[in-house]
C-alpha positions, 0 to 999 in steps of 0.5 A: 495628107489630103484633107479634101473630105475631112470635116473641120471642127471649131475648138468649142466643137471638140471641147463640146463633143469631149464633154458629151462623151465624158458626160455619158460615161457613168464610170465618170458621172461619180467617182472616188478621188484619193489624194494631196490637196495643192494650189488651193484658193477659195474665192469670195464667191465661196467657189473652192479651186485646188488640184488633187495629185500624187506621185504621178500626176494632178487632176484640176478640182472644183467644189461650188459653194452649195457643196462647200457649205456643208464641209466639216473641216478647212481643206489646206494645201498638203492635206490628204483627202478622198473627193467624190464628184464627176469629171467634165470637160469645161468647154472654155478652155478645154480642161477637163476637171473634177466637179466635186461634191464631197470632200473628206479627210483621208484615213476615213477612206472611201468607206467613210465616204460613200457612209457621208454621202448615203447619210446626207441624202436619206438625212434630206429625204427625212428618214431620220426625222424625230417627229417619225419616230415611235416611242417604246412600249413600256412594258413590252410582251414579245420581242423580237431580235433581228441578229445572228442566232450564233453570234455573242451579240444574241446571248448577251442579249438573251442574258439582259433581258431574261435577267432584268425582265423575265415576263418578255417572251423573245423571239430570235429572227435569224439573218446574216449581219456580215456579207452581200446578202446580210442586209437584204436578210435583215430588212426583209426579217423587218418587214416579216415581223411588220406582219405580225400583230404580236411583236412589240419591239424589234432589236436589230444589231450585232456584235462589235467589228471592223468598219466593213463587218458592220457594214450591212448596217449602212445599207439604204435597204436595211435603213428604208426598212426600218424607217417604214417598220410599225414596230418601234426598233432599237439599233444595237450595233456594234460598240460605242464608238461605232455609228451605222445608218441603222443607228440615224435610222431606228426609233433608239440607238443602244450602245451594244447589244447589252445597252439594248436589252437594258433600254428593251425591258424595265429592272424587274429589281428597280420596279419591284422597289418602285411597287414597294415605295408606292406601296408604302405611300398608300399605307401612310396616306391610308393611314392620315385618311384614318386618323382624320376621321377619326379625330372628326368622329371624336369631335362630332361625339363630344358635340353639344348636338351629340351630348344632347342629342334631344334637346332639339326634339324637346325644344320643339315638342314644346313649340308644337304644345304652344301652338296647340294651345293657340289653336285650341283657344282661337277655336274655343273662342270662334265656338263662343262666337257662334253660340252667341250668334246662334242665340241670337237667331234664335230670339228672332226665329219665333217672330218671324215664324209665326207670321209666317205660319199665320199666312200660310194658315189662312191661304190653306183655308181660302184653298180648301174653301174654295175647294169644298165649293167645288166639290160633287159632294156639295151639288149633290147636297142641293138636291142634284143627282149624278149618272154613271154608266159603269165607271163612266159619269152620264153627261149626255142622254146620248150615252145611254140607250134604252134598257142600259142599267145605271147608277145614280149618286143623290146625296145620301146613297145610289139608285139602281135604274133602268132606262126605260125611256130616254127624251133628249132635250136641251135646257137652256 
């Protein structure tokens, strides 16, 4: 053999290049593993170490404790399980192992878990979260259910709902709930009444099956739909026994299709006693209010103050005659008070009048005296004479002209004259 141009690898080479090619085969990077546990040791540092055989052969298996934590049972040497993981190549010693990440009794099968592994991841992304969920209306108008129009599950339904609560108009959302295309059909059948603005509740679900009829249920589609739906949705699939992803998923889960319809709608018959129980507590409370009253009213009619209803009213007539007769006295005395006072101005009015009166007597005279003295009247009795020219006294030889006709005041008449001559002189 010539080995002149073939290349030499090192161990930690071919066990690195293995791995590369194990680790890109997506066939690998996730698989189911049926089989007995054997040679099983779990390490203080929680790392588990068993292999897998059957009649034919063994695979070497890990499980770290991150994923061990959440196993919810003890694996033991004989046990049958189903493992999901990947396989790898550890470069150390070259064996190639299954890295697992799940582990599951078997009799649940690969259906049980692929269901285990969906329902931790959408678990971790919160899609179950209470906190998301919406409560139901209590009085719904429409509601719509997601189902076969031709399975039992619908006419059991129908019948609850008509039954318990006949005011609920139903609408029927026909999809497939068994098949490849059943869960597609259901979560756009969710989305489809999303957009509508008169549907209150949505019931999606079916009739009871095997594990792979109900399977649609366990689709992240149907379970993603729901999740985002507005709507309040109740999960009635199935029997009671059977969980689905839709179940985790909904606002409710119902134990059948039945069981939804009763938890969708209240009893007609449970509310019509209900009306009547607080009917009936209306009445006696009406009742009480009645009679209270009445007693009051009895009790204010056999008052004093109702018996003698003008009691008060005399009692303070009476008062307003008392101060009547207060203020009638106080003013007859200040009228007595003033009449006195008036009296005795008027002893002193006289007095004080007269010398008064006297005074202005002999000041009239001084002024009337002085007066006369001054009056034309008085010149003219001496013997002096005054000229007018019309309306005008003649003071002056300067206002008049000859020929001009004047009137002379004397003492006892008025002479008629014409100026014949006039000679202006000055007396001194």
């Amino acid at each position: 053999m010539n080995t002149a141009n073939v290349p030499v690898y090192t161990v930690s080479e071919v066990n690195g290049y293995v791995k590369s090619l194990m680790d890109g085969d997506p066939l690998l990077t996730g698989l189911l593993v049926r089989g007995e546990i054997s040679n099983y040791k779990c390490y203080p540092s929680g790392h588990h170490y068993f292999s897998l055989k059957d009649a034919q052969g063994a695979l070497r298996c890990v499980m770290f404790r991150g994923e061990a934590a959440r196993l919810r049972f003890r694996p033991a040497n004989g046990m049958e399980v189903v493992a999901f993981g990947r396989i790898s190549v550890f470069p150390r010693d070259g064996q190639y192992q299954l890295y697992c990440s799940e582990l599951i009794q078997d009799g649940r099968g690969a259906l049980d878990a692929a269901f285990e592994r969906l329902r931790r991841r959408l678990e971790e992304e919160g899609l179950f979260d209470p906190g998301h969920k919406t409560p139901l209306p209590g009085y719904p108008k429409k509601i719509a259910l997601v189902t076969s129009p031709a399975g039992a599950a619908v006419r059991d339904m129908l019948r609850v709902l008509g039954a318990r609560w006949p005011l609920a108009e139903v609408l029927i959302a026909p999809v497939r709930v068994q098949g490849t295309e059943a869960a597609g059909e259901i979560a756009a059948a969710i989305h489809r009444l999303n957009n509508r603005a008169d549907i209150d509740l949505i019931i999606a679900g079916r009739g009871g099956g095997s594990r792979e009829d109900l399977w649609a249920f366990n689709e992240e589609v149907v379970a993603r739909a729901i999740y985002l739906s507005n709507i309040p949705v109740i999960s009635a699939v199935g029997h009671e026994p059977d969980v689905t992803i839709a179940d985790y998923a909904a606002d409710l889960r119902a134990a059948t299709p039945s069981n939804a319809g009763e938890l969708a709608v209240p009893d007609q018959g449970e509310e019509r006693g209900r009306l009547a129980q607080l009917d009936r507590r209306l009445a006696r409370a009406l009742r009480s209010r009645l009679e209270g009253a009445r007693r009051e009213l009895e009790r204010m009619k056999n008052s004093p103050a109702m018996k003698q209803a003008k009691a008060p009213i005399q009692d303070r007539r009476m008062a307003l005659d008392a101060l009547r007769r207060r203020m009638a006295l106080a003013l007859r005395g200040e009228v007595e008070g003033g009449k006195r006072a008036l009296s005795a101005q008027r002893g002193r009015l006289p007095l004080a009048m007269g010398a008064r009166l006297a005074a202005q007597r002999g000041r009239l005279g001084r002024l009337a005296a002085g007066l006369d003295a001054m009056s034309p009247l008085k010149v003219l009795g001496r013997g002096y004479a005054i000229a007018r020219k019309g309306e005008n006294v003649v003071s002056s030889a300067a206002q008049a002209e000859r020929g001009d006709r004047l009137d002379v005041l004397v003492s006892d008449g008025v002479l008629n004259c014409i100026v014949e001559e006039k000679e202006e002189r000055t007396w001194r």
